[in-house]
N, C-alpha and C positions, 0 to 999 in steps of 0.2 A: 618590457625590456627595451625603453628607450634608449639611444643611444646621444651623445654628448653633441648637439648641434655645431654644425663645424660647413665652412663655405665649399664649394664646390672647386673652386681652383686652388683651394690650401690644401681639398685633399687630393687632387691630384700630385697636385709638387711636392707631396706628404711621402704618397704611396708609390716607388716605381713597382710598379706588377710588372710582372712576367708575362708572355706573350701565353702561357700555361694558366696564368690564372684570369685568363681575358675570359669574357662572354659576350658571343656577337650575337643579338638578338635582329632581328628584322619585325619590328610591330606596325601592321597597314603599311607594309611600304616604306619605312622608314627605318633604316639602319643605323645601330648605337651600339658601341662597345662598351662595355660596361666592366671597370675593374672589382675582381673576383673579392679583395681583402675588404671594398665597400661591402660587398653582397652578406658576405657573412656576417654579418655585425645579429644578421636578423635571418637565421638559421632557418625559423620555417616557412618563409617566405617564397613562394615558387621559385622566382631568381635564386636562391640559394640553394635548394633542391636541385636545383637543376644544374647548377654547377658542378656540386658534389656528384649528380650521375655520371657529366659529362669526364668527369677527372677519374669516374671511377668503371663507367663502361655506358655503353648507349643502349642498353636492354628496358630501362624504365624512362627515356628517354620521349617514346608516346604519348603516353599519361600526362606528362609534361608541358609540352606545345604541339601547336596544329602539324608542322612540317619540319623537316630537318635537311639539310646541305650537308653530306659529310666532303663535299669537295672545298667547300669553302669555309663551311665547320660554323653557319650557322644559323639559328633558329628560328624558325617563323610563327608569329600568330598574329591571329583575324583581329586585333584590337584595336578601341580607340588612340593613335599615337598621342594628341592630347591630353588624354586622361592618363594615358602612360605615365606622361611626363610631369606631372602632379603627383601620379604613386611615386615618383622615381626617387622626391624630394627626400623619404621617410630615410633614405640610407645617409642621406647625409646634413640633413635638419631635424631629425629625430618628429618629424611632424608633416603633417600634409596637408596643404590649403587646397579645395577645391576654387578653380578660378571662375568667377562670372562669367553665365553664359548653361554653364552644366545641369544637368539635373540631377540632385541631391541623390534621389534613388536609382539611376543607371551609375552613376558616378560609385556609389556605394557597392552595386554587382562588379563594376572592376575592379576593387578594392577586395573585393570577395575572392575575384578569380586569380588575384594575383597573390592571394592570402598575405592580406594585410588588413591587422584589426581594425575596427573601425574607434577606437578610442584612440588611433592618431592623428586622426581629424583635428583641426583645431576649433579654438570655442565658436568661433563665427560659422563657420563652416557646418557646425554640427547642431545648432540652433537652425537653420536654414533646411538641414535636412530631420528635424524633430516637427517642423512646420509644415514641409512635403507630407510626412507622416503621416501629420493630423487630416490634412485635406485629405489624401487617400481613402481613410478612415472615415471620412465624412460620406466621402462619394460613393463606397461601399457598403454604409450604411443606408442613404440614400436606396441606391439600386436594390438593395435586398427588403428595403418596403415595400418598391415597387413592384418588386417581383412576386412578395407577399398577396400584395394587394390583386396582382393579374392572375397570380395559379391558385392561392387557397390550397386549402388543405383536403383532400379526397374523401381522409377518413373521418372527415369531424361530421358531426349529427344533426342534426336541423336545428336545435335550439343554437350551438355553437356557429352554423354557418349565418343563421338569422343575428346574429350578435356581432357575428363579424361585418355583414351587410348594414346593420345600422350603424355603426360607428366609423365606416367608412362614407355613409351617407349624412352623419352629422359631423363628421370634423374631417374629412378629406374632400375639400368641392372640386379636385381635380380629376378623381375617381372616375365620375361619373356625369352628365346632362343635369340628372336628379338633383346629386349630390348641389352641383353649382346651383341651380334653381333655391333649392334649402337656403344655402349661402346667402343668394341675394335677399331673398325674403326677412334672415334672419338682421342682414344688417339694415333693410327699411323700415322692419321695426322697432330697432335701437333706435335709426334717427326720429322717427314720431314719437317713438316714449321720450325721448327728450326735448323734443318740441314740445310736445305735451309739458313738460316738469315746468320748460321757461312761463309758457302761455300761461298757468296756474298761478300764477303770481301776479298776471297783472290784474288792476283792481277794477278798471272795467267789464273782465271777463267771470269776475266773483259772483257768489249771489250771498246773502243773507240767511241764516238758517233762521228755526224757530225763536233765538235767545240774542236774536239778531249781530250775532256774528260771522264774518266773512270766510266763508269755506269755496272750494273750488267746483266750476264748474260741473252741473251731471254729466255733460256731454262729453269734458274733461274725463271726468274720472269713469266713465265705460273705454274711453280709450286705453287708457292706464291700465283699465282692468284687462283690457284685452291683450296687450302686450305684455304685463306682467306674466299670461295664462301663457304665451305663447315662451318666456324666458322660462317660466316651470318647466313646461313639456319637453322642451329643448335641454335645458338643464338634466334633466332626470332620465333622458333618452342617455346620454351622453352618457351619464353614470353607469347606469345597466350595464350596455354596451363596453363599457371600456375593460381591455383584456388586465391594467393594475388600476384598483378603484383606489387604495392608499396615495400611489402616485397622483392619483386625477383629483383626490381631494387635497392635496396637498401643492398642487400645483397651483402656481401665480397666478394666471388666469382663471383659474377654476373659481381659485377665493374670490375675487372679482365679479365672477357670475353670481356667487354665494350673496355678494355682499350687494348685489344689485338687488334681487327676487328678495334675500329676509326682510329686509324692512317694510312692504307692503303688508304680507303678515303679523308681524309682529304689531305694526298699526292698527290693523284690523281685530286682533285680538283685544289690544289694550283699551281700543274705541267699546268694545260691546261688553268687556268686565270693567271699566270704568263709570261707566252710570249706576252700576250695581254696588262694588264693591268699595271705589275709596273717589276721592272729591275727583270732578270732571275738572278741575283746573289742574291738577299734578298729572293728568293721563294727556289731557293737552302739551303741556309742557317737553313730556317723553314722547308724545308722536310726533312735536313737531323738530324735535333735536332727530329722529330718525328719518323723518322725510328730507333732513339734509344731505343723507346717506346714499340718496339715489342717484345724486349725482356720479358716483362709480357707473352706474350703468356706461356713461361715455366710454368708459376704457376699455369696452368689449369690443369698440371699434378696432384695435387693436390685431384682436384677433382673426378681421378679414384684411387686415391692411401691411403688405410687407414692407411698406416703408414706416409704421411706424414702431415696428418690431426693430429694424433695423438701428433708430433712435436711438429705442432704449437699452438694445444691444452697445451702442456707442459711448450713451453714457454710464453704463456696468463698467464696459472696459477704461472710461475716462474718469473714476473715483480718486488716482493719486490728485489730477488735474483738478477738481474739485475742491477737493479737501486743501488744494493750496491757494483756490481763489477763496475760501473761506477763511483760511486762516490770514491772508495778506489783506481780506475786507473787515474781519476784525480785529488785526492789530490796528486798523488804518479806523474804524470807528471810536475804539477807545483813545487813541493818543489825539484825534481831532475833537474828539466831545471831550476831552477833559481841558484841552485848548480853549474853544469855544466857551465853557464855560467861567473859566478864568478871566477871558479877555471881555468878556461881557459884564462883569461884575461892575464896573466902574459906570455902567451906563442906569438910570432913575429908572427906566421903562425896560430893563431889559427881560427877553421870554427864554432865558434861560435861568429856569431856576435848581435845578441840579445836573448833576453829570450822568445820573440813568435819564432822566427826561430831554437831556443832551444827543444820547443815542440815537433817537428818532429824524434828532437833524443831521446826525455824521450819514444815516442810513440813507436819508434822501439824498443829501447832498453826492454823497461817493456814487450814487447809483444813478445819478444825472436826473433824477424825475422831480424833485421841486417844487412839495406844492405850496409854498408859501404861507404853509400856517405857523413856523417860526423862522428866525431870518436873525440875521447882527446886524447892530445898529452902530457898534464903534468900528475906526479905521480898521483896529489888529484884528479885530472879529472880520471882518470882508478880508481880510487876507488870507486868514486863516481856512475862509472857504474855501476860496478860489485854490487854494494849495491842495485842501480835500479833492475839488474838483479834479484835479488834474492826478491825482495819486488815485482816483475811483475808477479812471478811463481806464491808467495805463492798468492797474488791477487785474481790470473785467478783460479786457483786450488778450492778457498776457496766454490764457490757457486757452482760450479759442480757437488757433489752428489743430493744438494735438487731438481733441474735442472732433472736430470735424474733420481729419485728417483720419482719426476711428471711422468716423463715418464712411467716410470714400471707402477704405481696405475692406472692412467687413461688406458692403454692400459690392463690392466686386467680387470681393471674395464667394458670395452666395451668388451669383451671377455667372460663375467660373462653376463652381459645384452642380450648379443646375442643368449646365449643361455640358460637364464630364460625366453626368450620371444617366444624360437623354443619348452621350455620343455611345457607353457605353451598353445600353439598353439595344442601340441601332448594331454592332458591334455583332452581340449575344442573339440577338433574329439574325441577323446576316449568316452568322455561324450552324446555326440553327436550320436553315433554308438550306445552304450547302451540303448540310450533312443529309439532307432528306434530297438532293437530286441525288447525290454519291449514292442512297440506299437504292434510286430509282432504276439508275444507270447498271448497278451489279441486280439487280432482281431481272433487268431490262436483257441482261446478258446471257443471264443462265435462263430464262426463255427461249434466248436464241438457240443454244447447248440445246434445249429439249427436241427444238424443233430444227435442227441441221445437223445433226451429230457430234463428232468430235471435236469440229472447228469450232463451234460456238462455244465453250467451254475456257476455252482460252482466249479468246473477248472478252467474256466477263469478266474471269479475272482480270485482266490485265485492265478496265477499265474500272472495274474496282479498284484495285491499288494505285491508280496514279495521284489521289489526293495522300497516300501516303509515302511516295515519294521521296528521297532524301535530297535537299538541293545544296549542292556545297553551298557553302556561307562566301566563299570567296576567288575566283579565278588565280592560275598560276602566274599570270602579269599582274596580278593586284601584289600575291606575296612576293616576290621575286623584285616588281616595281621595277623591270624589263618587260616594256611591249613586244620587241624584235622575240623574245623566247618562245611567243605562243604562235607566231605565224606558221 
C-alpha cells in the first residue's frame, strides 16, 4: 500500500494539522514532530499505532516506545536518528533509500522496529542488502565447517569418525600439521610429474627400444609411475572419505584429478593388448593422442593455490565481458580478411588466396603477434592492416578492467569472509570462557553458603546473576538530550 510520492514541503503547505493530530517523537536525542494525516497513510506502521493510541488513550502506549512525557506529551526511543530519518521518507516518498555509510542489515532491523516492509526499499538499496545477505551466509557457512570440523559428532562409530579424519586430512591442510604436510607433499608431486611430462620429450633424454623407436626415459617413466601411484591413492582416499561421492565425482576439480590418473591406465592397457590383439601402430597412435591428456595434471595445482581459484572465479563471473571481446574480435576478423583479401588481388605474388585462409592473418594481425608468414604487399593492403591493428588493441583493451576489477572484489571479498568467520570463531570461545567463569563463580558461592551459613547463600547468588543483569540501553540525558536533568 504505497502511497503517491509527493515532496516534503508540499506536504506540509498541503496539510495544516492540528496541534491534536501532532506526534512529538524524541528518537536518540533528537526531537521531530511529525504530522498525524502523513502517518496514517501507512496504518500499520508503529508511528500510526501509536498515534491512534495516543488520540485514543495511553494504556498501549508501552508496547509502543521506550519512554513517555505526559508533560510535554512526548515520546521517546533508544534509536538510530539517522536511520530514522530514511524510514521517515516512506510517508511521503512512497520509498526509502538507505544512505551510504549503513549497514544493509542493522538498517533493515530498524525498518523492522519501526514496522515498515522491507519491499519499500528501493532497487539500489535492496541489491546492496541481498549482497550483505550472501556474505553473512557465506560466513556462517564458513564457521559451521569449522565448528564441524573442531567438535565432530560424539555419537558416530569408528568407521564414520575414521572417514571423517581422512578427508579432512586429504582436502582441509588447514585442519591439521598432518593435513598440511599431505598438502605440500601432494603439490611437489604435481610439480615433478610434470617436470617429468616436459623432460620426456626431449630427444636427448629418449632411448631407443628394440624396433628402434624413441620411447622415454626408464628413469623417466618410474617417476611417472611413482606419482601417478601417489595421484591414485590420493584420488581414491578422497573418494571414500567424502561424506557426497555424486558431488565429488561431479565436481570440477575432481574430473580434473580423473582426467589426470586415467590416461596412464588406459596406456598401459592399450600397450600390453596391442601386441596381442590389433597392429602396434593403431595402439600407438591412441596412446600417444592420450599422453597429450596429462597435461591436465597442471590444473590440480589449482587446487592448493587460492589465487588461482580466485582467477578463475573472475573469469566465471567475467563471461558477459568475454563473450563481447569475442564477438567485437570476430566481427573485426571477418570484415578485415575479407578487406585484405580483395585489396590483394591486384598484386602477381599475392599470399592471400582466400578469405577463410585470410582469417589466420586478420587473427595475428588484431592480436598484435605477427608472425610473418603472410603480410600485403599493395598500399590498401598495409592500410588495411594498420586499421586491423589499431581496431585489435582497442578490442582487447576494452573488457580488461571489468575482468580484473572481478578480480580485486572477489579476492577481497574472501579476504573479509576469512576473517569475519576467524573474528567470529574468537567471539564464540570468548562467550564460551565467560560462561564457564559465571559457572565457576556461582558453584564458588554456594561453597561459600555451605561453609558460612546463611550469608553465603546470598553471594552466590547474587554473583551468579550479575552476568544477567539488565543494563538500560540508554541514560535519562541521552532521551531527554538535557544534561542539566540528570544531575
Amino acid at each position: 500500500m504505497r502511497g503517491a510520492p509527493r515532496g516534503r514541503a508540499a506536504e506540509c503547505a498541503s496539510s495544516q494539522c492540528s496541534r491534536d493530530a501532532e506526534l512529538v517523537v524524541n528518537i536518540g536525542g533528537v526531537r521531530q514532530v511529525l504530522c498525524g494525516d502523513v502517518l496514517k497513510r501507512y496504518p500499520e506502521t508503529r508511528l500510526a499505532e501509536l498515534l491512534d493510541c495516543s488520540s485514543r488513550g495511553l494504556d498501549a502506549v508501552p508496547s509502543l516506545c521506550d519512554d513517555y512525557d505526559p508533560g510535554k506529551g512526548e515520546f521517546y526511543f533508544d534509536r538510530d536518528p539517522d536511520a530514522f530519518r530514511c524510514i521517515l521518507e516512506v510517508y511521503y516518498f512512497g520509498e526509502v533509500h538507505m544512505k551510504r555509510g549503513f549497514c544493509p542489515i542493522c538498517f533493515t532491523k530498524e525498518m523492522e522496529f519501526w514496522k515498515v516492509d522491507t519491499s519499500f526499499l528501493d532497487e539500489c538499496c535492496r541489491s546492496s542488502l541481498s549482497e550483505k545477505e550472501e556474505e553473512l551466509a557465506e560466513i556462517a557457512h564458513k564457521v559451521r565447517l569449522i565448528l564441524d570440523d573442531l567438535e565432530g559428532d560424539p555419537g558416530a562409530g569408528r568407521w564414520q569418525r575414521g572417514q571423517k579424519f581422512t578427508w579432512k586430512l586429504m582436502e582441509k591442510p588447514e585442519s591439521s600439521a598432518a593435513a598440511r604436510v599431505v598438502a605440500v607433499v601432494s603439490f611437489l608431486f604435481i610439480l615433478v610429474s610434470s617436470v617429468v611430462m616436459c623432460m620426456s620429450t626431449i630427444p636427448d633424454l629418449q632411448v631407443e627400444d628394440a624396433d628402434g623407436n624413441h620411447v622415454e626415459h626408464p628413469t623417466l617413466e618410474a617417476v611417472e609411475t611413482v606419482c601417478i601411484g601417489w595421484f591414485t591413492v590420493e584420488y581414491l582416499l578422497r573418494l571414500i572419505s567424502s561424506p557426497n561421492k555424486v558431488h565429488f565425482a561431479l565436481s570440477f576439480m575432481n574430473i580434473i584429478d580423473f582426467m589426470a590418473i586415467m590416461p596412464f591406465y588406459v596406456v598401459l592397457t592399450l600397450t600390453h593388448l596391442g601386441t596381442a590383439v590389433m597392429e602396434l601402430a593403431n595402439v600407438q597412435q591412441a596412446v600417444q593422442a592420450l599422453r597429450i591428456m596429462r597435461i591436465a595434471r597442471i590444473f590440480k595445482l589449482a587446487r592448493h593455490s587460492s589465487g588461482l581459484q580466485t582467477l578463475t572465479y573472475a573469469l566465471k563471473r567475467s563471461f558477459k565481458e568475454l563473450g563481447l571481446l569475442l564477438m567485437y574480435m570476430g566481427v573485426g576478423i571477418f570484415v578485415f580478411s575479407a578487406l585484405g583479401y580483395t585489396m590483394e588481388q591486384s598484386h602477381p605474388e599475392t599470399l592471400f588466396k582466400s578469405i577463410p585462409q585470410s582469417f589466420w592473418w586478420a587473427i595475428i594481425t588484431m592480436t598484435t603477434v605477427g608472425y610473418g608468414d603472410i603480410y600485403p604487399k599493395t598500399t590498401l593492403g598495409r592500410c588495411n592492416a594498420a586499421i586491423s591493428f589499431l581496431c585489435g588493441v582497442i578490442a582487447i583493451a576494452l573488457p580488461i578492467h571489468p575482468i580484473i576489477n572481478n578480480f580485486v572484489i572477489y579476492y577481497n571479498k574472501q579476504k573479509v569472509l576469512e576473517t569475519a568467520a576467524k573474528h567470529e570463531l574468537e567471539l564464540m570461545e570468548l562467550h564460551s570462557h565467560e560462561g564457564g567463569a559465571t559457572g565457576s563463580r556461582e558453584r564458588g558461592g554456594w561453597r561459600e553458603a555451605e561453609a558460612g551459613g546463611g550469608a553465603g547463600p546470598g553471594v552466590g547468588v547474587g554473583a551468579g546473576s550479575l552476568p544477567d543483569a539488565r543494563v538500560p540501553l540508554m541514560t535519562e540525558c541521552r532521551r531527554t538530550g538535557q544534561p542539566e536533568s540528570c544531575e
